[in-house]
C-alpha positions in Angstrom: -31.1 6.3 -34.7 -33.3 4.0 -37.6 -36.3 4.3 -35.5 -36.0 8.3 -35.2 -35.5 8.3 -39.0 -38.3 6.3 -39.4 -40.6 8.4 -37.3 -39.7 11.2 -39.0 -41.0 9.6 -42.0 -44.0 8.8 -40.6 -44.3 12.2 -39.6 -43.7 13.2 -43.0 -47.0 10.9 -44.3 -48.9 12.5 -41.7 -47.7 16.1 -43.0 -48.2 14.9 -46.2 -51.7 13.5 -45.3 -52.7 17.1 -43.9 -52.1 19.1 -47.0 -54.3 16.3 -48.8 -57.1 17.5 -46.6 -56.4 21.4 -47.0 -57.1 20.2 -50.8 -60.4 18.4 -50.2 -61.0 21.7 -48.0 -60.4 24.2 -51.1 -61.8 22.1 -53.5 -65.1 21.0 -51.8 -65.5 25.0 -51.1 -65.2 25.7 -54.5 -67.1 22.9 -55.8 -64.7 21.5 -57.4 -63.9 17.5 -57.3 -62.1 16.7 -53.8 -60.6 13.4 -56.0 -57.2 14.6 -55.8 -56.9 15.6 -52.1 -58.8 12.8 -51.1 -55.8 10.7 -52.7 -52.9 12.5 -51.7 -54.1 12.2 -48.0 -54.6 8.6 -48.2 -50.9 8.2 -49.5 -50.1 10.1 -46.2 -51.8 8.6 -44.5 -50.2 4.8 -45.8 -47.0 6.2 -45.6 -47.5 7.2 -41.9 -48.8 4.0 -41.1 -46.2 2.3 -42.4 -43.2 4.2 -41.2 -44.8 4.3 -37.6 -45.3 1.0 -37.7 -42.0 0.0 -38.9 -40.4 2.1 -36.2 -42.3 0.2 -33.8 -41.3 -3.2 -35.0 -37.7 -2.3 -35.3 -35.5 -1.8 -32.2 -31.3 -0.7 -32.2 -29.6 -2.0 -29.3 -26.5 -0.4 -28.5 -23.1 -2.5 -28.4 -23.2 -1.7 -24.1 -27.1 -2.8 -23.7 -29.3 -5.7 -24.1 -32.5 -6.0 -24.8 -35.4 -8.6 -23.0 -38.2 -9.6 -25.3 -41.7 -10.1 -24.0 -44.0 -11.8 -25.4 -47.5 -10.2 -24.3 -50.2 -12.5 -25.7 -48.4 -15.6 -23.8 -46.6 -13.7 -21.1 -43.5 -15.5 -21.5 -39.5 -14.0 -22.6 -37.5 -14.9 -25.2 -35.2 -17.6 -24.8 -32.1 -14.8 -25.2 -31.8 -11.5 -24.9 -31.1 -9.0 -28.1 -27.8 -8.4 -28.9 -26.2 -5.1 -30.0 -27.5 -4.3 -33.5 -31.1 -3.6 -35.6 -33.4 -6.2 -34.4 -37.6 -6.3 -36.1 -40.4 -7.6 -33.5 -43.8 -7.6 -33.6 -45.3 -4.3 -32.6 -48.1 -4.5 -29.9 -47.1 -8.4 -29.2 -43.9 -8.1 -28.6 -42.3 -5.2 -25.9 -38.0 -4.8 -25.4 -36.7 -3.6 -22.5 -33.8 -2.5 -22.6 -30.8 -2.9 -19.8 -27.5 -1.3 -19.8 -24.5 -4.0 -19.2 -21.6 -1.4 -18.9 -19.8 -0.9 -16.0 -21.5 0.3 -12.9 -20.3 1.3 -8.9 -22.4 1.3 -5.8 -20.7 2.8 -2.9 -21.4 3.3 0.2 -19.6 6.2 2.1 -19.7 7.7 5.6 -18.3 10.9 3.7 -21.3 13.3 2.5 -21.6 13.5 -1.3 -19.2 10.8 -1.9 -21.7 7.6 -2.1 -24.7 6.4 -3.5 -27.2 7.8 -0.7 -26.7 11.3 0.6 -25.1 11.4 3.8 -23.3 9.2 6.0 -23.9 6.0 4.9 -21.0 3.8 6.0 -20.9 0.3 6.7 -21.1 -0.4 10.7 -20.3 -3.8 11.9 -18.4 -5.7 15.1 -15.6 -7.6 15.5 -15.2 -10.8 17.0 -14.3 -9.2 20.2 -17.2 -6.4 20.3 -15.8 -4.1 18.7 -17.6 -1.0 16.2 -15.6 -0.7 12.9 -16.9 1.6 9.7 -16.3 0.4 6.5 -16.3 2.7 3.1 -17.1 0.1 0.2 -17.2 0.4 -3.5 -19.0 -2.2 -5.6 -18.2 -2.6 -9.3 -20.3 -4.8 -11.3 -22.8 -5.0 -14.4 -25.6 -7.4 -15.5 -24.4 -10.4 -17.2 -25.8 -9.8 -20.6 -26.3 -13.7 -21.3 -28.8 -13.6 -17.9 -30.7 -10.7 -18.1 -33.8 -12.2 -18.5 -33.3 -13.2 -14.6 -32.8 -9.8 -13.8 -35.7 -8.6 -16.0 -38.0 -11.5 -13.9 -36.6 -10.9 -10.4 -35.3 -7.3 -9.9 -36.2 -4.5 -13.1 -34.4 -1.6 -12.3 -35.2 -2.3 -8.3 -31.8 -4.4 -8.1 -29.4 -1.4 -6.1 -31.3 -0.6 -3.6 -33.1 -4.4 -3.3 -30.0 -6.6 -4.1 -26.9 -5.5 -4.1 -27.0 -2.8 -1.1 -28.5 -4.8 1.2 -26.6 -7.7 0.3 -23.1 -6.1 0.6 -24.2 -4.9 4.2 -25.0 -7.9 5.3 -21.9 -9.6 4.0 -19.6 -7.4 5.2 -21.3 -7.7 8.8 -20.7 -11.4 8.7 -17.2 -11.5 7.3 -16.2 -8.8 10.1 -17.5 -10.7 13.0 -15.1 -13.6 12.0 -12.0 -11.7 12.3 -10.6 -9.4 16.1 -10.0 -5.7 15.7 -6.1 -6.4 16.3 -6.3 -8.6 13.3 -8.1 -6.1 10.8 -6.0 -3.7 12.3 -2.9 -5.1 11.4 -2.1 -8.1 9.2 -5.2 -9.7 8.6 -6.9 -6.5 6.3 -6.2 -8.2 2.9 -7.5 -11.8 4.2 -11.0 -10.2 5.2 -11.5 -8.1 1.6 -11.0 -11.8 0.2 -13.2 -12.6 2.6 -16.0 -10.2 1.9 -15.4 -10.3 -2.3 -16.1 -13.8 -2.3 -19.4 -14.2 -0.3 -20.3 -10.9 -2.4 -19.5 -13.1 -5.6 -21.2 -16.2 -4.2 -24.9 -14.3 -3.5 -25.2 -11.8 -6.3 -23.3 -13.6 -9.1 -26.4 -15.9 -9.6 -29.2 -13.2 -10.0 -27.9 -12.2 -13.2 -24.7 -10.2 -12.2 -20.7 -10.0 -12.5 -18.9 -8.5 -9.8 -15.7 -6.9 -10.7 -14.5 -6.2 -7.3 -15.1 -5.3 -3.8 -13.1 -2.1 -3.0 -12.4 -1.6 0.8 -11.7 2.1 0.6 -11.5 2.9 4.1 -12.0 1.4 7.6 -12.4 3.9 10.5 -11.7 2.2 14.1 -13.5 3.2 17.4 -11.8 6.3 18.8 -12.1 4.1 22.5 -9.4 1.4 20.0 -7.2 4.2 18.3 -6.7 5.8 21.7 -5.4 2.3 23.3 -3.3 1.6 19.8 -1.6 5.4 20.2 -1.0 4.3 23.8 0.5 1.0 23.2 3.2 2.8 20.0 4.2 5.0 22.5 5.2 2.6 25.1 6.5 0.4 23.0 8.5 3.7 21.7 9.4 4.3 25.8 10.7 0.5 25.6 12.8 0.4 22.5 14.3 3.9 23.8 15.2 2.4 27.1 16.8 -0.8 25.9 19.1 1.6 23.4 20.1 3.7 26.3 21.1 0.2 28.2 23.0 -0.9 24.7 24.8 2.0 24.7 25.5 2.3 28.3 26.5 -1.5 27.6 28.6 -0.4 24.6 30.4 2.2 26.6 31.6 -0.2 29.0 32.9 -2.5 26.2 35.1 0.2 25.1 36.1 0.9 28.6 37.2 -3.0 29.7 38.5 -3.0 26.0 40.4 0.1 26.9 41.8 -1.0 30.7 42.9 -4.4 29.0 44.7 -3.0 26.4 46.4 -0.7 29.1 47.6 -3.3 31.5 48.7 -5.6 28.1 50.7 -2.2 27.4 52.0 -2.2 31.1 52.8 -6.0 31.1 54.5 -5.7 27.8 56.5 -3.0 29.0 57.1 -5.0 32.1 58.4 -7.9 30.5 60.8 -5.8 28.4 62.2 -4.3 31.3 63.0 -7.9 32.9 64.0 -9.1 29.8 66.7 -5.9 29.5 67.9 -6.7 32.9 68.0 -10.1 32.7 70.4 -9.9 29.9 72.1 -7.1 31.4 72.8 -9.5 34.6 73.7 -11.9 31.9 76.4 -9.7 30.6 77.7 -8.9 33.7 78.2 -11.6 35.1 79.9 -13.1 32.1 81.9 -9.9 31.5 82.4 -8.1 35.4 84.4 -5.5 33.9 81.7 -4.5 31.5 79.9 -1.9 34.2 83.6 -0.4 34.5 84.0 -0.2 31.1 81.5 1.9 30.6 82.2 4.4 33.0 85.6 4.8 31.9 84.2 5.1 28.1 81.5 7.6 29.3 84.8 10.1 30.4 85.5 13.1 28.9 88.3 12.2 26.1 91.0 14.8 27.7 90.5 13.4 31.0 94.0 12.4 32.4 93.8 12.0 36.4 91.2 10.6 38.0 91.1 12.1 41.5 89.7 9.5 44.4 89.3 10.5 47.7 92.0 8.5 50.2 89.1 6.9 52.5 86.7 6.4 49.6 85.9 2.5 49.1 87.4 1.1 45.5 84.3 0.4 43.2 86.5 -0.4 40.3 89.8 -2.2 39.3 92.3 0.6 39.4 95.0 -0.6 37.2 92.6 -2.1 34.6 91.1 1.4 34.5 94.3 3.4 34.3 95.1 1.2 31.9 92.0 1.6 29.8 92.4 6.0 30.7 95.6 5.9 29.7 95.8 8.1 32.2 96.9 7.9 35.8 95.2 7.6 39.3 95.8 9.8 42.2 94.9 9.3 45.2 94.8 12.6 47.7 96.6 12.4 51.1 94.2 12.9 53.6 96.9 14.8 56.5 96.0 15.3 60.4 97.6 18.8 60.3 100.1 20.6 59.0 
C-alpha cells in the first residue's frame, strides 16, 4: 500500500517533469527564456527520484508473510527475517523476498481434480505381507517464519514438489511396510497415521517447516483383499447363524425337559395325595369299621323306610346298627320253591 502511494508520487514528479519540458518547448520556440521550464522539470524530476527511490527502499510485509533480506554486495542474509509491518532497506544493495507463512495443504489424491497434481495421484505402497494398498493424504503445514532464511537457502518456491511430496511418499511407503494388511484393515489404522505424522514431522520439520497434521483420508485395499474380507463376514455370518439355530434348538429342549419335569412333579404330587387320602381313609376305617356303613345309610334318600335285601344276598353291613341308624326297618324277601 505505502510503496504504491509512493510510486504514484513519483509518477506524479515525472508528470510534473514533462510539462516542465512542454515549457522549455514553447518558450525556446518563441524565443523566449526556457528559465522557468527548465526549473519546474528539474523539481520533477527530484521529486520522481526521490519518491521512486523511497518506494524502493521501503518494503510492507503483511501480518501472514515474511520477508528474507539479501545482502547483494556480500552475498550473505540477514540474521532474521522481516516481520509484518513497514520495513526501509537499501535499494539496489539490499533485495526482500517475500514468503507467505499462512496455512497451506498438499494432497495427494487418486480422485481426478481433487489433489495437488491432476489425475490419479494416490499413494501406492505394500504391506508387510505383500500386499498393494492406496493411500489419499492431506498435508497441512506452513514455513516457520523464525527459519525462513533456510527455506530461502535450500528450497525457494521449489519446496512442494522437491520436499514435501517426495518426502511424504516415501514415508508413508516405509511406515506401511511395518504394519500386515489385516492390521491396517482393522485395529491398527490410527497406530500407523501416528506412525506416518511423526516421521513426516521428524524430516521436514527441520528445513524450515511446521506440520500441522498428516490427514489419512482414505485407504483403498486390493480388490484380490476385499473379495477374501467379504468372504470371510459372510462365513463368519453362516457360523454365528448356525450356532443360534443350535441355541435355540438347545433352548427348545430346555423348555421341553422343563415341561416333562414339571408334568411328572404334577403326577407325583397328585400321586402322593391320593395315598395320602387313602391312607387316612384306611386309618379311619379301621379305627371306626362302621364308618363305610355310615355313610351309605346317610347317602339314603330321607323318606326311605324299608330297605329291601334279597334272601341269598351275602350281609355287607350290620343290620340292626343300620335299622337302627334308618329308623326304618329291614325286610328280607322270601325266596319260595313254588307256590
Amino acid at each position: 500500500m505505502i510503496g504504491a502511494i509512493l510510486s504514484l508520487f513519483a509518477i506524479g514528479g515525472l508528470a510534473i517533469a514533462g510539462f516542465g519540458v512542454f515549457m522549455m518547448a514553447q518558450a525556446i520556440s518563441r524565443n523566449n527564456p526556457a528559465r522557468a521550464g527548465a526549473l519546474i522539470t528539474a523539481i520533477g524530476v527530484v521529486i520522481a527520484i526521490v519518491f521512486f527511490t523511497m518506494g524502493a527502499g521501503v518494503v510492507e510485509i503483511q501480518p501472514n508473510e515474511v520477508g528474507v533480506v539479501f545482502n547483494v554486495l556480500n552475498g550473505n542474509l540477514a540474521d532474521q527475517p522481516l516481520g509484518a509491518g513497514l520495513h526501509i532497506i537499501i535499494p539496489g544493495i539490499q533485495e526482500v523476498t517475500i514468503y507467505s507463512v499462512a496455512q497451506k495443504e498438499y494432497t495427494m489424491s487418486g480422485a481426478v481434480n481433487e489433489g495437488a497434481l491432476k489425475g490419479d495421484d494416490a499413494v501406492e505402497a505394500l504391506t508387510n505381507d505383500g500386499q498393494q494398498v492406496r493411500l489419499d493424504v492431506t498435508v497441512i503445514y506452513r514455513i516457520n517464519p523464525a527459519k525462513a532464511n533456510i527455506v530461502h537457502k535450500e528450497w525457494q518456491n521449489r519446496f512442494e514438489n522437491g520436499l514435501i511430496r517426495p518426502t511424504v511418499r516415501s514415508v508413508i511407503r516405509e511406515s506401511l511396510g511395518q504394519f500386515e494388511v489385516q492390521e491396517i484393515y482393522s485395529e491398527k489404522r490410527a497406530e500407523l497415521a501416528v506412525e506416518i505424522e511423526q516421521q513426516v514431522r521428524a524430516k521436514i520439520e527441520p528445513a524450515g517447516f511446521e506440520i500441522t497434521n498428516v490427514l489419512i483420508r482414505n485407504i483403498v485395499f486390493s480388490q484380490e483383499y476385499v473379495n477374501s474380507i467379504e468372504q470371510k463376514q459372510v462365513a463368519q455370518q453362516q457360523a454365528l447363524e448356525a450356532e443360534f439355530r443350535v441355541q435355540e434348538k438347545e433352548q427348545e429342549a430346555d423348555q421341553a425337559r422343563a415341561l416333562a419335569r414339571g408334568e411328572a412333579d404334577a403326577a407325583k404330587i397328585r400321586a402322593e395325595g391320593e395315598t395320602e387320602a387313602l391312607r387316612l381313609i384306611n386309618e379311619q376305617l379301621s379305627q371306626n369299621p362302621l364308618l363305610l356303613q355310615w355313610r351309605y345309610v346317610e347317602n339314603l334318600s330321607d323318606n326311605v323306610e324299608i330297605i329291601l335285601i334279597p334272601s341269598n344276598s351275602p350281609y355287607l353291613f350290620d343290620l340292626q346298627q343300620l335299622t337302627a341308624a334308618a329308623g326304618g326297618e329291614i325286610v328280607t324277601p322270601e325266596t319260595g320253591t313254588g307256590n
